[in-house]
C-alpha positions as CSV (number, residue, x, y, z in Angstrom):
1,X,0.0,0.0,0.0
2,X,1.0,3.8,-0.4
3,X,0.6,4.2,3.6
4,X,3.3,1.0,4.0
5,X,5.8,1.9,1.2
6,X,5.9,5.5,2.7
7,X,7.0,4.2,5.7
8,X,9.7,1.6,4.9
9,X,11.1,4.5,2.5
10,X,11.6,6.9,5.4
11,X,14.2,4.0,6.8
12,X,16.4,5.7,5.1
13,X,16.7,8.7,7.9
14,X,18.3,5.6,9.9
15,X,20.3,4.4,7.6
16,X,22.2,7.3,6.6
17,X,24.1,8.1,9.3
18,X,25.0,4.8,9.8
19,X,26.3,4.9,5.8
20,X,27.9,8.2,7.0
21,X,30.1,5.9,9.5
22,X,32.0,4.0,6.2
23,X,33.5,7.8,5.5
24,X,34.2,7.5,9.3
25,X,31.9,9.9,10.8
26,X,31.1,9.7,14.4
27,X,27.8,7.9,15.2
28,X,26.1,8.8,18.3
29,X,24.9,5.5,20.3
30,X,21.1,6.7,19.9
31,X,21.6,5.9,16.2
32,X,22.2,2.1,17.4
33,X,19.3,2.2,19.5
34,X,17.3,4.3,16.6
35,X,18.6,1.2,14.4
36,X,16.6,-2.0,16.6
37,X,13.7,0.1,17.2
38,X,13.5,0.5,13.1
39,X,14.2,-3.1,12.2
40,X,11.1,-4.1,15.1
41,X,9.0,-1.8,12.9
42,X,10.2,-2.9,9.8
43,X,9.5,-6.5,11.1
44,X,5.9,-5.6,12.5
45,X,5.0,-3.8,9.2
46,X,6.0,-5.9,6.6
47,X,7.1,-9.7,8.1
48,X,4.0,-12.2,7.4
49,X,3.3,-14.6,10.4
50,X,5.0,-17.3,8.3
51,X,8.4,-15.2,8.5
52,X,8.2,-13.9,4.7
53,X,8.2,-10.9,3.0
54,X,6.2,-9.3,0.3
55,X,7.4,-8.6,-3.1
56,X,6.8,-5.3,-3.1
57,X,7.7,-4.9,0.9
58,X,11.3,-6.0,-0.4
59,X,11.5,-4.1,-3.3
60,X,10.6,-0.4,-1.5
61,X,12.9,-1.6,1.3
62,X,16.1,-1.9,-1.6
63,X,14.9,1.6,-2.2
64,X,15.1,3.2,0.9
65,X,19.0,1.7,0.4
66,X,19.5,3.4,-2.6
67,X,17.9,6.7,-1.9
68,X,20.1,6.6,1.1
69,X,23.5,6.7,-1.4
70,X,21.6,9.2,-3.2
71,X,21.2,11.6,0.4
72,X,24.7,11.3,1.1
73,X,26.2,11.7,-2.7
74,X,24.2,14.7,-2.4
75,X,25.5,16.2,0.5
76,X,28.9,15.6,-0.9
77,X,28.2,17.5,-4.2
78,X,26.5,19.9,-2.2
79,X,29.9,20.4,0.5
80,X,31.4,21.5,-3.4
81,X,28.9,23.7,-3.6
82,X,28.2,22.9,-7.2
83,X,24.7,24.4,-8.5
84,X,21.6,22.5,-7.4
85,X,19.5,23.1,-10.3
86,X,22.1,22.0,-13.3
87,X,22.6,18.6,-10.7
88,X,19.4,18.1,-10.3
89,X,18.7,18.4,-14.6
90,X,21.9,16.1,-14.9
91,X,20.3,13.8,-12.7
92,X,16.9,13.9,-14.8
93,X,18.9,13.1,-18.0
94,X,21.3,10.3,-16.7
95,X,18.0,8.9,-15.2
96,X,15.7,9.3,-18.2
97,X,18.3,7.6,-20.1
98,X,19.1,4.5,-18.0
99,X,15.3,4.5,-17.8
100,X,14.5,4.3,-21.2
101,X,17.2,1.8,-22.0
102,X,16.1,-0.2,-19.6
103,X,12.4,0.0,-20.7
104,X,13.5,-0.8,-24.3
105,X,15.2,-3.9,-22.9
106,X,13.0,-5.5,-20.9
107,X,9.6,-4.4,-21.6
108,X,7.6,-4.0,-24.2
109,X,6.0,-0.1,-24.4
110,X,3.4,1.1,-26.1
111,X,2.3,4.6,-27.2
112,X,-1.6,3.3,-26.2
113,X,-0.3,2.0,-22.7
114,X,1.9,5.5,-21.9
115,X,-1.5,7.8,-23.5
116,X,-3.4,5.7,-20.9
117,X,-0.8,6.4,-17.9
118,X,-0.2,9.8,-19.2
119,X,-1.9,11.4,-16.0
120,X,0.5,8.9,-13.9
121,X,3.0,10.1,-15.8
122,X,2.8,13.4,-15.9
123,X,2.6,13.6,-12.0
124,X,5.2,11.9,-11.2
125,X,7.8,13.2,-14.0
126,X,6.6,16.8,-12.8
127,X,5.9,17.1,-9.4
128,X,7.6,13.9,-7.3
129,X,10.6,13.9,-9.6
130,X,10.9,17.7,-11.6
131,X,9.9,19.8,-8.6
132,X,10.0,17.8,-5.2
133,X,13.9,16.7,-6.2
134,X,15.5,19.5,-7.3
135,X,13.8,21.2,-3.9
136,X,15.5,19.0,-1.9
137,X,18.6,19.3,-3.7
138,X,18.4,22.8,-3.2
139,X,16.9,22.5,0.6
140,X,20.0,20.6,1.8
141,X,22.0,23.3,0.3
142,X,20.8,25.6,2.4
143,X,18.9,23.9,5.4
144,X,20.6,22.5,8.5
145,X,20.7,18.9,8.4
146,X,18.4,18.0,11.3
147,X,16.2,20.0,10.5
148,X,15.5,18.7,6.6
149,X,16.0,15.3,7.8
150,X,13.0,15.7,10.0
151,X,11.1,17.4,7.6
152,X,11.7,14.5,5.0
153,X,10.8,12.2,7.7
154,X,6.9,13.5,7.5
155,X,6.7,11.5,4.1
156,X,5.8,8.5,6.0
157,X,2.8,10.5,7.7
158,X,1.9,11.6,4.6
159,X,1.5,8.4,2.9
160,X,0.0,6.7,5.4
161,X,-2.3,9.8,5.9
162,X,-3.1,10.3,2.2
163,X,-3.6,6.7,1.4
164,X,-6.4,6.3,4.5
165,X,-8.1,9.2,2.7
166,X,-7.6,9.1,-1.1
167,X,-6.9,5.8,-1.5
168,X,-9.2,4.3,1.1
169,X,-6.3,2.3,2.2
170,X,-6.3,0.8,6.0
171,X,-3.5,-0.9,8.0
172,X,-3.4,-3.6,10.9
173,X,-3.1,-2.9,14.2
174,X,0.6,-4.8,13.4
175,X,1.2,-2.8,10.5
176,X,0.5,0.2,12.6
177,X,2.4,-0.7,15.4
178,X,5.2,-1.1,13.4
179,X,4.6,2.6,11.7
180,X,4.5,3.9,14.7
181,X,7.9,2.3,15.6
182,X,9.7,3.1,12.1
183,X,8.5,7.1,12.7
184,X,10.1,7.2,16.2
185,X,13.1,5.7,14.9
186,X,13.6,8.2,12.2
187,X,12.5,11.2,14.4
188,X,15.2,9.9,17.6
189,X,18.2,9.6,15.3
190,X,17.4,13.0,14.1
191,X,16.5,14.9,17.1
192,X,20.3,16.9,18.7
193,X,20.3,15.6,22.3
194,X,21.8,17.3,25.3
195,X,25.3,17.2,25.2
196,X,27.1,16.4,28.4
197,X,29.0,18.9,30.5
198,X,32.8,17.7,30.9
């Protein structure tokens, strides 16, 4: 569901800083703790009572792994500051191409199939990818990293809220037990604790 795949994408607020420790950046011990509370959600939300997962459970999950390269590559471009806009338009061509290659391989598109998607299409070549992109691109830039982290982390609210109403989409008690585990996770690794006085 929308509501679900929301949610296991926001893992990725967890598992960026722990990315972050391969280029050996300090990791508070929260972040550990953030880590088992997210895997208990993960496990609630998507783990069947015969110890599977769904197909599409797995595959949102291997995004939240990629998107999480793509936060931290990023930041790095970002730390150079080279100009949001022309990366985000490089990324839009590199991934239009790869795309479309990849289309041409393995599928078999049609001009009647993309005319009947075309409203599909258009929102999500426009708005999730044209505009909500290159304004995070350009929000990192220029926001402290706590602070858009959080921010970003209200996509799993979103969803879930969004799906329950458009989509008339409901979740278990487990599946919401488990949201409700994921979304603390990703809010504790973000929120600056107390530091202690030496």
């Amino acid at each position: 569901t929308g509501g679900k795949a929301g949610v296991v994408t926001a893992l990725y607020i967890v598992l960026v800083p722990i990315c972050n420790a391969l280029f050996k950046k300090k990791i508070p011990p929260i972040t550990w703790v953030c880590v088992v509370i997210a895997i208990a959600g993960f496990y609630l939300l998507c783990i069947k009572e015969d110890f599977t997962i769904a197909r599409g459970d797995l595959l949102v999950l291997c995004c939240a792994v990629i998107y999480t390269f793509h936060i931290i590559t990023i930041d790095r471009f970002n730390e150079r500051a080279v100009d949001g806009v022309l990366m985000a338009c490089v990324q839009f061509f590199v991934c239009g191409v790869i795309t479309l290659v990849c289309a041409l391989l393995f599928e078999e598109p049609s001009f009647a199939a993309l005319w009947n998607a075309r409203v599909s299409l258009a929102y999500t070549g426009i708005l999730s990818c044209g505009a909500a992109f290159t304004f995070q691109i350009l929000g990192q830039r220029d926001c402290e990293p706590t602070a858009a982290t959080l921010i970003m982390s209200l996509e799993s609210v979103f969803s879930a809220l969004f799906g329950w109403m458009i989509l008339h989409q409901s979740l278990s008690g487990k599946e919401l037990a488990g949201c409700a585990l994921v979304f603390t996770a990703v809010v504790l690794a973000q929120v600056p604790l107390p530091k202690r006085k030496k």
